[in-house]
Backbone as ProteinMPNN parsed JSONL, in Angstrom:
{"seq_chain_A": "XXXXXXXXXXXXXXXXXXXXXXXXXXXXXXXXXXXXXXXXXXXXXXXXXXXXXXXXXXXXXXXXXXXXXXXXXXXXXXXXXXXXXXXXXXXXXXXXXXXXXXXXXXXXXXXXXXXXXXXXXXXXXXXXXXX", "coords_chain_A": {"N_chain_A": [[265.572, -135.359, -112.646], [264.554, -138.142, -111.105], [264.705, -140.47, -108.454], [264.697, -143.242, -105.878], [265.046, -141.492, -104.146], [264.374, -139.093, -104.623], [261.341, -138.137, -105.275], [259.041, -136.78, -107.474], [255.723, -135.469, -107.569], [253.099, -134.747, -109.666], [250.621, -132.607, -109.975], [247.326, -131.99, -111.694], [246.319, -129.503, -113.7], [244.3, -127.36, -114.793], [243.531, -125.239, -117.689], [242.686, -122.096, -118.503], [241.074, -119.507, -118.843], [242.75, -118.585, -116.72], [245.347, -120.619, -114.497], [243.848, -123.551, -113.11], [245.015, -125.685, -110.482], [244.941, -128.469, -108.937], [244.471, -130.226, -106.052], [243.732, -133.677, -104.768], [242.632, -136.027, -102.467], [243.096, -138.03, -103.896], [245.843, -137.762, -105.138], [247.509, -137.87, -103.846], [250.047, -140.107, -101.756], [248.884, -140.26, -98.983], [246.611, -139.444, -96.708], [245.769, -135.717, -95.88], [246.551, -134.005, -93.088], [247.265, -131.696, -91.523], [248.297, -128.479, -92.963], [250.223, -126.01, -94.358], [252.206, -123.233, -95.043], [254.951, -121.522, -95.73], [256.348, -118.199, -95.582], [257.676, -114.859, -96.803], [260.011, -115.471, -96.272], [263.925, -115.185, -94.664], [265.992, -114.868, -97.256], [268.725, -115.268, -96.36], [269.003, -117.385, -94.439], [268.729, -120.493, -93.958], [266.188, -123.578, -94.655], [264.463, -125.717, -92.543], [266.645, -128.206, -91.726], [266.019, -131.102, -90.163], [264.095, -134.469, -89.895], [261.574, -136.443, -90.434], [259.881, -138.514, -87.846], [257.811, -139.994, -88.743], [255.873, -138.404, -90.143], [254.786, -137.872, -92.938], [255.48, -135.935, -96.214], [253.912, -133.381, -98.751], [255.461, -131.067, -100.926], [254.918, -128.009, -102.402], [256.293, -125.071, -104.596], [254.521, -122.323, -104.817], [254.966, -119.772, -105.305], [258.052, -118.003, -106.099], [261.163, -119.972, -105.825], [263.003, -122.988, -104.621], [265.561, -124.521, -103.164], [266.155, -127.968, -102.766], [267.557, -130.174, -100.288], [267.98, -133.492, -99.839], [268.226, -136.462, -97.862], [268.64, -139.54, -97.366], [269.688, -140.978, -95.221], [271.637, -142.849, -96.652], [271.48, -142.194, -99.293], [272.511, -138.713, -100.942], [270.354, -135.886, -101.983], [269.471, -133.724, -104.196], [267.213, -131.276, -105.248], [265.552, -128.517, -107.626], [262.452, -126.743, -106.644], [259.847, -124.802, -107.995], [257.874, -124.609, -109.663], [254.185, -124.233, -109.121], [252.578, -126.698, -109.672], [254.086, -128.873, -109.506], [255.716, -131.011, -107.232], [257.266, -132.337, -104.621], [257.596, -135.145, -103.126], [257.777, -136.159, -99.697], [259.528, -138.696, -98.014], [258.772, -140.271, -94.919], [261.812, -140.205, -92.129], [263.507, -139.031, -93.766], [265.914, -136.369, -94.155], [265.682, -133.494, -94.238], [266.743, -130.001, -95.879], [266.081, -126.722, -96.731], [267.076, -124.412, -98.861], [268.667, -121.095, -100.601], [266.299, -119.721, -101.149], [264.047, -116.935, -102.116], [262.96, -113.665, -100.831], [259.915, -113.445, -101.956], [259.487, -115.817, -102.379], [256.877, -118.545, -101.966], [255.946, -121.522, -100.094], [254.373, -124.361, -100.677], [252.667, -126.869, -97.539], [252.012, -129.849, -97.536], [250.584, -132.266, -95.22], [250.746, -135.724, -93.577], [250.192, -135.71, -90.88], [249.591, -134.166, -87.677], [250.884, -131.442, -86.4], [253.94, -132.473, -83.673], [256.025, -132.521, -81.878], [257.771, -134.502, -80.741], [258.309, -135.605, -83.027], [260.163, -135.076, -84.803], [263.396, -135.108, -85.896], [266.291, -133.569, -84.707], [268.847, -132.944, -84.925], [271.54, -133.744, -87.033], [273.697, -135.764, -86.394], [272.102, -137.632, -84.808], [269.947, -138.489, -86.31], [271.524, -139.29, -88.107], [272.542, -141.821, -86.626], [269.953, -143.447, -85.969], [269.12, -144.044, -88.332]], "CA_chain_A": [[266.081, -136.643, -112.178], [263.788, -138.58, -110.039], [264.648, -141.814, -108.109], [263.996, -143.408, -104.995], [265.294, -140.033, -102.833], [263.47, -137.676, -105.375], [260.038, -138.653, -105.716], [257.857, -136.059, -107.767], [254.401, -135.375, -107.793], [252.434, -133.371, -110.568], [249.054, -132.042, -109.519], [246.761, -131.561, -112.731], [246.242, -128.29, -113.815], [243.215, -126.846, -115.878], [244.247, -124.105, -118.141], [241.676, -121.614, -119.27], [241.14, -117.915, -118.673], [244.093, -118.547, -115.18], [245.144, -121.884, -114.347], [243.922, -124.104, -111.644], [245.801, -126.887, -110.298], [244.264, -129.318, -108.148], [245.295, -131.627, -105.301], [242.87, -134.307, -104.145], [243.183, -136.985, -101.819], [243.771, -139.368, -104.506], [246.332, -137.36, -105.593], [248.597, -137.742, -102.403], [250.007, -141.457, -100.382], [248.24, -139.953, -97.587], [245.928, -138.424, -95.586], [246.494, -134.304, -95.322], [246.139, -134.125, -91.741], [248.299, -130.361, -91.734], [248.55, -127.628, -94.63], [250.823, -124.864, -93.685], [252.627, -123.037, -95.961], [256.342, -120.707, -95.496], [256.501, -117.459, -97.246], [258.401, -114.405, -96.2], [261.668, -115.889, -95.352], [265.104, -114.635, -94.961], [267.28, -115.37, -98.22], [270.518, -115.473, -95.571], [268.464, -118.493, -93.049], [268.138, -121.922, -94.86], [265.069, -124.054, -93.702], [264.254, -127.696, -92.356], [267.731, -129.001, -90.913], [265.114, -132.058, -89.475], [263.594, -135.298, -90.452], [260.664, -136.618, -88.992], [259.764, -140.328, -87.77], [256.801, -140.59, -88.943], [255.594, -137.508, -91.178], [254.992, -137.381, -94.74], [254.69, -134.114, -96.398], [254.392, -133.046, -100.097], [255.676, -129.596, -101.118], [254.587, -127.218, -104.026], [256.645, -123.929, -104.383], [253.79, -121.612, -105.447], [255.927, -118.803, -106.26], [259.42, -118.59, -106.263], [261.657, -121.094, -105.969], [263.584, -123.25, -103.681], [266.719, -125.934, -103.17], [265.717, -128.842, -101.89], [268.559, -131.358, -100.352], [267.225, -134.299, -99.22], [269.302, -137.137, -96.97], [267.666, -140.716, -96.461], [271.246, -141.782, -94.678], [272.527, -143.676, -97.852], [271.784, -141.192, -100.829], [271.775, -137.274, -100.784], [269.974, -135.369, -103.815], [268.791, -132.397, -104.094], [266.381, -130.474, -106.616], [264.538, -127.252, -107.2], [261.113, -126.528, -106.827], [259.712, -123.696, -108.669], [256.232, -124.613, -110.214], [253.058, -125.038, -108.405], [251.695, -127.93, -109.993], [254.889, -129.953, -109.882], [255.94, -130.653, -106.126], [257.977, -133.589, -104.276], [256.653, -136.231, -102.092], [258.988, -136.575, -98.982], [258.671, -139.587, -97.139], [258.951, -140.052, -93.409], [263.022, -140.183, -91.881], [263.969, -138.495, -94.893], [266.692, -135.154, -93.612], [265.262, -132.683, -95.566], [267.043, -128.62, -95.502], [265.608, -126.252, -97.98], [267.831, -123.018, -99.577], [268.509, -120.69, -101.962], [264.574, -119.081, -100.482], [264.51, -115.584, -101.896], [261.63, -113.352, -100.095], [258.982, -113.469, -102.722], [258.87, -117.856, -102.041], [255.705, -119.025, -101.26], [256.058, -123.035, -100.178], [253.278, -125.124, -99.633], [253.473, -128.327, -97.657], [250.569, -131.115, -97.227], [251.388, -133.229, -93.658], [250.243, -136.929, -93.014], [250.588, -135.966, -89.331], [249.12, -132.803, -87.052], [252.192, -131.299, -85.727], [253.872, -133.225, -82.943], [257.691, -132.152, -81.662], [258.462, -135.646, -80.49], [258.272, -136.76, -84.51], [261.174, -134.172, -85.265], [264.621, -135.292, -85.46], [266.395, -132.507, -85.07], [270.261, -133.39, -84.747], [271.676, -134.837, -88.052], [274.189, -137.387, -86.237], [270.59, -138.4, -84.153], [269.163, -138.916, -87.367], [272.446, -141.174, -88.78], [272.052, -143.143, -85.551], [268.862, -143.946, -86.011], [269.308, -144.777, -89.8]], "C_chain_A": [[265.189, -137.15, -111.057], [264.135, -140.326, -109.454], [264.363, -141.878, -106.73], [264.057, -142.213, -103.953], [264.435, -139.164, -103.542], [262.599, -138.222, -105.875], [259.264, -137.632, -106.047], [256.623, -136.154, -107.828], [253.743, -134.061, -108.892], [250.949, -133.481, -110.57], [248.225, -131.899, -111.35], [246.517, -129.947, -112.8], [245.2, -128.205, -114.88], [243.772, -125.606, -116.238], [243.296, -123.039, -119.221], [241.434, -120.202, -119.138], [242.159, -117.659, -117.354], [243.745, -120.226, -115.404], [244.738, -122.347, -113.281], [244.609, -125.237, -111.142], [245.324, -127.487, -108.952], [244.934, -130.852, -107.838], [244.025, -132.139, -104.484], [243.395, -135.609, -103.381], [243.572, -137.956, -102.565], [245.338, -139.238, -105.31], [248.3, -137.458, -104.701], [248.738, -139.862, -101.795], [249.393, -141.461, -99.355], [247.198, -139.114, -97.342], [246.053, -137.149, -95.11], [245.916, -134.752, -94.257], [246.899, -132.432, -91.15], [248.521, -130.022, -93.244], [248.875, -126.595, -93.642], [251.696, -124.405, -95.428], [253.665, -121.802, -95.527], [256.389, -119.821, -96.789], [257.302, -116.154, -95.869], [259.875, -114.69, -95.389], [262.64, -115.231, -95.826], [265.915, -115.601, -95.993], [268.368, -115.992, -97.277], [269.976, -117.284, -94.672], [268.271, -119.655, -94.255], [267.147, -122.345, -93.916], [265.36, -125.016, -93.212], [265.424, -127.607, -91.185], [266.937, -130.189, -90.2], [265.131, -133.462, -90.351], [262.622, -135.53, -89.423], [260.308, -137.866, -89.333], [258.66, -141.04, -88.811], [255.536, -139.948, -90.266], [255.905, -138.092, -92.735], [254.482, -136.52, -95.093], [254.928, -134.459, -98.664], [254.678, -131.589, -99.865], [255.914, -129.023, -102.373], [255.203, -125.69, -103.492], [255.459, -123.301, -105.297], [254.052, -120.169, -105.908], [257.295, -118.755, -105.922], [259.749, -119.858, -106.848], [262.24, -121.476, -104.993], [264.745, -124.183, -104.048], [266.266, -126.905, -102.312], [266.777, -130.067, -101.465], [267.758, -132.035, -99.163], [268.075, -135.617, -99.361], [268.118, -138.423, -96.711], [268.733, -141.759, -95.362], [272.248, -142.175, -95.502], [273.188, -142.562, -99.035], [271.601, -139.74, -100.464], [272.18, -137.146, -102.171], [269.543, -134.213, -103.236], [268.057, -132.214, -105.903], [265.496, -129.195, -106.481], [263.539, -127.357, -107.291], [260.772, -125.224, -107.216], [258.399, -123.426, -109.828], [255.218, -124.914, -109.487], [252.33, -125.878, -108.59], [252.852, -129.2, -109.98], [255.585, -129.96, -108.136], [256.746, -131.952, -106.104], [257.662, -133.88, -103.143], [257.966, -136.874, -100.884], [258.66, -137.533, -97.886], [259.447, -139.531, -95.53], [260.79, -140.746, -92.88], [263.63, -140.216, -93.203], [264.907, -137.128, -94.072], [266.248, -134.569, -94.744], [265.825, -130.718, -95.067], [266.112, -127.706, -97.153], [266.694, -124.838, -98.139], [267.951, -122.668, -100.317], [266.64, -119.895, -102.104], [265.071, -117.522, -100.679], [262.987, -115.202, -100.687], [260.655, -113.431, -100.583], [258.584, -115.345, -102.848], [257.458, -118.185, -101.375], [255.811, -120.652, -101.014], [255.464, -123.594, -99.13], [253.467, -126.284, -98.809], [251.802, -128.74, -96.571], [251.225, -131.834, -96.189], [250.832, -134.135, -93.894], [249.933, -136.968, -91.827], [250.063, -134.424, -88.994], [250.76, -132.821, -86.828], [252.208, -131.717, -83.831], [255.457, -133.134, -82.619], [258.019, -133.287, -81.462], [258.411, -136.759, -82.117], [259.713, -135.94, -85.306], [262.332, -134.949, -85.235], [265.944, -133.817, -85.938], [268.523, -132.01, -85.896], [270.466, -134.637, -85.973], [272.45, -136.192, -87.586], [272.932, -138.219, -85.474], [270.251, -139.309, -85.065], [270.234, -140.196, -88.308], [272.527, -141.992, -87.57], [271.143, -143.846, -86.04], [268.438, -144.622, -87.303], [270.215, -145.982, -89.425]], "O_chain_A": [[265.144, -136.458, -110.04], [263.756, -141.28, -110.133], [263.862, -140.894, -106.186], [263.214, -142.043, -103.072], [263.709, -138.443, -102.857], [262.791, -138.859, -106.911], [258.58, -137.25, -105.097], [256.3, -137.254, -108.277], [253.916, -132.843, -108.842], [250.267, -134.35, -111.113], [249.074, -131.636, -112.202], [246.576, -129.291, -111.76], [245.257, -128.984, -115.831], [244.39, -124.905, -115.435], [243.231, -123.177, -120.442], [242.263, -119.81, -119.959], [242.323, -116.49, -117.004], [242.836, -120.867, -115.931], [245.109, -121.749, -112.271], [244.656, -125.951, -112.144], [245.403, -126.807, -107.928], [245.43, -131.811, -108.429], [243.369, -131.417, -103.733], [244.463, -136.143, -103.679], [244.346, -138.797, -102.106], [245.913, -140.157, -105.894], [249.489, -137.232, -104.927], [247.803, -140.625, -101.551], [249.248, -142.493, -98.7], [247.072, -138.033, -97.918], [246.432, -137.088, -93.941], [245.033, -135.608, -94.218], [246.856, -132.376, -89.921], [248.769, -130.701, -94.241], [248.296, -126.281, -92.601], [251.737, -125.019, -96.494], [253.07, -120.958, -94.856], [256.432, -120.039, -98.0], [257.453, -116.325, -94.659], [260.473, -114.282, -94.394], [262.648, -114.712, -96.942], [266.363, -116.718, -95.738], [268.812, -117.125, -97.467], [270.816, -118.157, -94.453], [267.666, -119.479, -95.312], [267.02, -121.892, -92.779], [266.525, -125.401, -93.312], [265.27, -127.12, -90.065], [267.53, -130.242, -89.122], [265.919, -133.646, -91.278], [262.575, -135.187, -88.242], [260.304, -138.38, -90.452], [258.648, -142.118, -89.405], [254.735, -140.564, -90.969], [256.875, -138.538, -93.347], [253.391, -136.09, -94.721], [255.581, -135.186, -99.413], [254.277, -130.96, -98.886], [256.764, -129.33, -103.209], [254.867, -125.152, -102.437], [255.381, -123.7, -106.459], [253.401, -119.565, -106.76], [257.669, -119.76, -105.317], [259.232, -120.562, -107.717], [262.292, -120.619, -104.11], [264.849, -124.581, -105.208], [266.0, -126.64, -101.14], [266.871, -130.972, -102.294], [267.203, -131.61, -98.149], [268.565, -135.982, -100.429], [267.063, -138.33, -96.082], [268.534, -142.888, -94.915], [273.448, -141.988, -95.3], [274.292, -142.222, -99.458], [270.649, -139.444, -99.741], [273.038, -137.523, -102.969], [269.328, -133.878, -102.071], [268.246, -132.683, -107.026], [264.861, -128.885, -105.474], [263.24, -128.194, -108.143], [261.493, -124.364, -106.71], [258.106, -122.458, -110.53], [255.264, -126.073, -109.074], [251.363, -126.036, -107.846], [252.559, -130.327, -110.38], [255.978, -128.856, -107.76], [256.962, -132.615, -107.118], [257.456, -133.094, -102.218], [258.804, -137.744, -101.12], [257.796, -137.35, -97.029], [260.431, -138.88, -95.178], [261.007, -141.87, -93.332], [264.169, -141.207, -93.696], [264.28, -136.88, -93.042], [266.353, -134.952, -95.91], [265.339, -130.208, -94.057], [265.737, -128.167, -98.231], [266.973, -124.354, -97.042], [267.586, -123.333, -101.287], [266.045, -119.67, -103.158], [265.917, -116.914, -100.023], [262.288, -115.973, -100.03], [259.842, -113.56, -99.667], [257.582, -115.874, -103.328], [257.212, -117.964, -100.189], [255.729, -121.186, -102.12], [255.542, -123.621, -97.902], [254.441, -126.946, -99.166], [251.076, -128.317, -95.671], [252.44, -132.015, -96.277], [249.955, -133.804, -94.692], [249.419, -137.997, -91.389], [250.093, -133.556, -89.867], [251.585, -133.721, -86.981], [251.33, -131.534, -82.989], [256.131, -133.881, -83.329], [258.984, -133.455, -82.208], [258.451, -137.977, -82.289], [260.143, -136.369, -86.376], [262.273, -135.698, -84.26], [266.282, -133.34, -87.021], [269.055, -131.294, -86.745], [269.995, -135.772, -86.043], [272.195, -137.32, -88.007], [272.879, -139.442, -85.609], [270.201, -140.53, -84.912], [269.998, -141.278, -88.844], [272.592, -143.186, -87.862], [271.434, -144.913, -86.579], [267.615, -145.534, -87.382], [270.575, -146.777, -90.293]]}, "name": "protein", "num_of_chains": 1, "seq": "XXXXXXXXXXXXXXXXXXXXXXXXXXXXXXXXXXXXXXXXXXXXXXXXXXXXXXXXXXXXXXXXXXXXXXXXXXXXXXXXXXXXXXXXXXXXXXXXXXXXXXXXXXXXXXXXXXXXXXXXXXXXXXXXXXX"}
């Protein structure tokens, strides 16, 4: 299901003795400006609880899988991620939590933005204010 809260992205993939899957700048709304990537997490801890002002991120689960619920004030959706060539494009004051992270999750995420604490919102009624 993809609408304006769930915006996918699918990377190309070459498929020949292993696959490769390739992300280029034309491939993205933005500018990476940050690549980090969350692996080793506790199953019991969900992620995110945030939004940020100004950030845009994509995110490819490269192994595992994840839950993704995602809040723009109006609509909440959620969806899993669980292929590395198929990711979702989260745009900036979006509330985004992630769960359902066993330990074997690897999840990538492309930034628009260096990291910058005053772009965080960290407090969801903050974040319905400000919506």
């Amino acid at each position: 299901m993809e609408n304006k809260l769930l915006k996918f992205i699918q990377l190309p993939t070459i498929i020949d003795d292993c696959s490769l899957t390739v992300a280029e700048s034309e491939s993205l709304p933005f500018q990476i400006k940050r690549v980090y990537y969350i692996y080793n997490s506790n199953p019991d801890l969900p992620r995110g609880h945030h939004a940020h002002k100004q950030t845009q991120q994509a995110l490819f689960c490269l192994r595992g899988s994840v839950k993704m619920v995602l809040d723009d004030g109006n609509t909440r959706g959620e969806c899993v991620l669980d292929s590395p060539d198929r990711g979702i494009l989260l745009d900036k004051m979006v509330w985004h939590e992630m769960h359902d992270i066993d330990d074997s999750t690897i999840l990538l995420v492309l930034a628009s933005q260096k990291y910058d604490e005053s772009d965080y919102i960290r407090s969801y009624e903050k974040f319905k204010e400000i919506i």
